[in-house]
C-alpha angles and dihedrals in degrees: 000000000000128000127237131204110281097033098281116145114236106204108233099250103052113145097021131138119211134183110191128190127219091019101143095089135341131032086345098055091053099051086045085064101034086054093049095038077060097052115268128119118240150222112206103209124183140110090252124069115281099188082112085057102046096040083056081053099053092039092058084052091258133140115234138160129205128222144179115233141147105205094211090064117083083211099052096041079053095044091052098043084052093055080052100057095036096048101043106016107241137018122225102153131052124181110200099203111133117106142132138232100253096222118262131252133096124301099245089054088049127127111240087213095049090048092052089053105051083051092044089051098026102043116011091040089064095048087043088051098044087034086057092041106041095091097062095034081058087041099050092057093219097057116171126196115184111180119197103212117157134245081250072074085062109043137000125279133192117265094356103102093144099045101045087048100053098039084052085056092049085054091055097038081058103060092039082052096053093044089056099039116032090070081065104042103267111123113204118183134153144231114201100192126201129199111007124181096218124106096243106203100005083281102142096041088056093062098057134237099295092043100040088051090052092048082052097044093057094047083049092058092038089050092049078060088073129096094239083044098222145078111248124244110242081250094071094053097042085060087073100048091051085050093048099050086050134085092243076085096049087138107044119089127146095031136139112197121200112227099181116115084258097295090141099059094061146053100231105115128149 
């Protein structure tokens, strides 16, 4: 935070813009409403309604906007990025933070549909999105891209082939993107969460009661594993990306910051 004349506090993202993926529940949600409590004004993207998001929004005294938009469709990514426009004026922050799960399974067992389209919503969302936005985020001066990629990004992980596959290629994207952009003002950095207690994809709901306790019940044991010992709440992951988007990271470009209790630094995996 900044200080104005007469002692009153300016929160570090006023005046922003900013257009976030994946904001109708979960890890997106929450950084939609971390972005605007600091000041900026917010697109609500995702397939599902976002009205929740945006009337959080509203209740905190912020200023948000829903739209429909599947990431994976070129339309759609160019549509959003218009209501955008039209709506605020300007875009200098993009938050690249839909995905899906990808299904579990070996690789050898996997769907070649459902493989095409993690890599549709999970990979090629987040270059159709930066692709649509770079203009204005050059244009802005002060342009911003947070991608939300997974610690399955980082390592390996059992059943998850698409997943781990496409996050890796949001960590690397990352980093091509920060060697091309930052020379011309964009910074582009990453969070690779861990355990997050969210239903991503409606996963868990689709199971019922007694399966979606169970599925809980096992990333609840994974994440004890840990040596914080719990999953995060999207809130805690949505601080970063409040704090990336801000000037309080002026020198950070190129990174890929780890949010997960510690689960990458041992060995003690399920």
């Amino acid at each position: 935070m900044t200080h104005r004349e007469g002692g009153e506090v300016a929160t570090g993202l006023e005046g922003r813009v900013a257009l976030v993926t994946g904001a109708a529940g979960g890890i997106g949600a929450a950084i939609a409403l971390a972005l605007a409590a600091d000041g900026a004004r917010v697109v609500v993207a995702d397939v599902a309604d976002g009205t929740g998001s945006v009337d959080a929004v509203v209740a905190a005294g912020g200023e948000a906007l829903a739209v429909r938009c599947d990431v994976s469709d070129p339309g759609q990514v160019a549509a959003a990025v218009d209501a955008t426009l039209q709506r605020f004026g300007a875009l200098d922050t993009l938050v690249n933070d839909a995905g899906i799960s990808g299904g579990s399974g070996l690789l050898h067992e996997t769907d070649v549909e459902d493989w095409l389209r993690t890599v549709a919503v999970n990979l090629t969302g987040p270059f159709l999105c930066t692709r649509a936005a770079m203009p204005h985020l050059l244009a802005s001066g002060r342009g911003r891209v947070v991608n939300i990629a997974s610690t399955y990004g980082l390592v390996g992980a059992p059943g998850a082939p698409a997943y781990c596959a496409t996050k890796g290629g949001v960590v690397n994207l990352t980093r091509q993107l920060a060697v091309d952009y930052s020379p011309l003002g964009v910074r582009v950095n990453a969070i690779c969460p861990g355990y997050v207690d969210t239903d991503m994809g409606g996963y868990r709901a689709s199971l019922g009661p007694e399966g979606s306790a169970e599925a809980n019940r096992r990333r609840e044991s994974a994440a004890a594993l840990q040596p914080i010992g719990r999953q995060a709440q999207a809130e805690e992951i949505a601080r970063v990306a409040a704090f990336l988007v801000s000037d309080a990271s002026s020198f950070m470009t190129g990174a890929v910051i780890p949010v997960d209790g510690g689960c990458t630094t041992t060995f003690r995996h399920p």
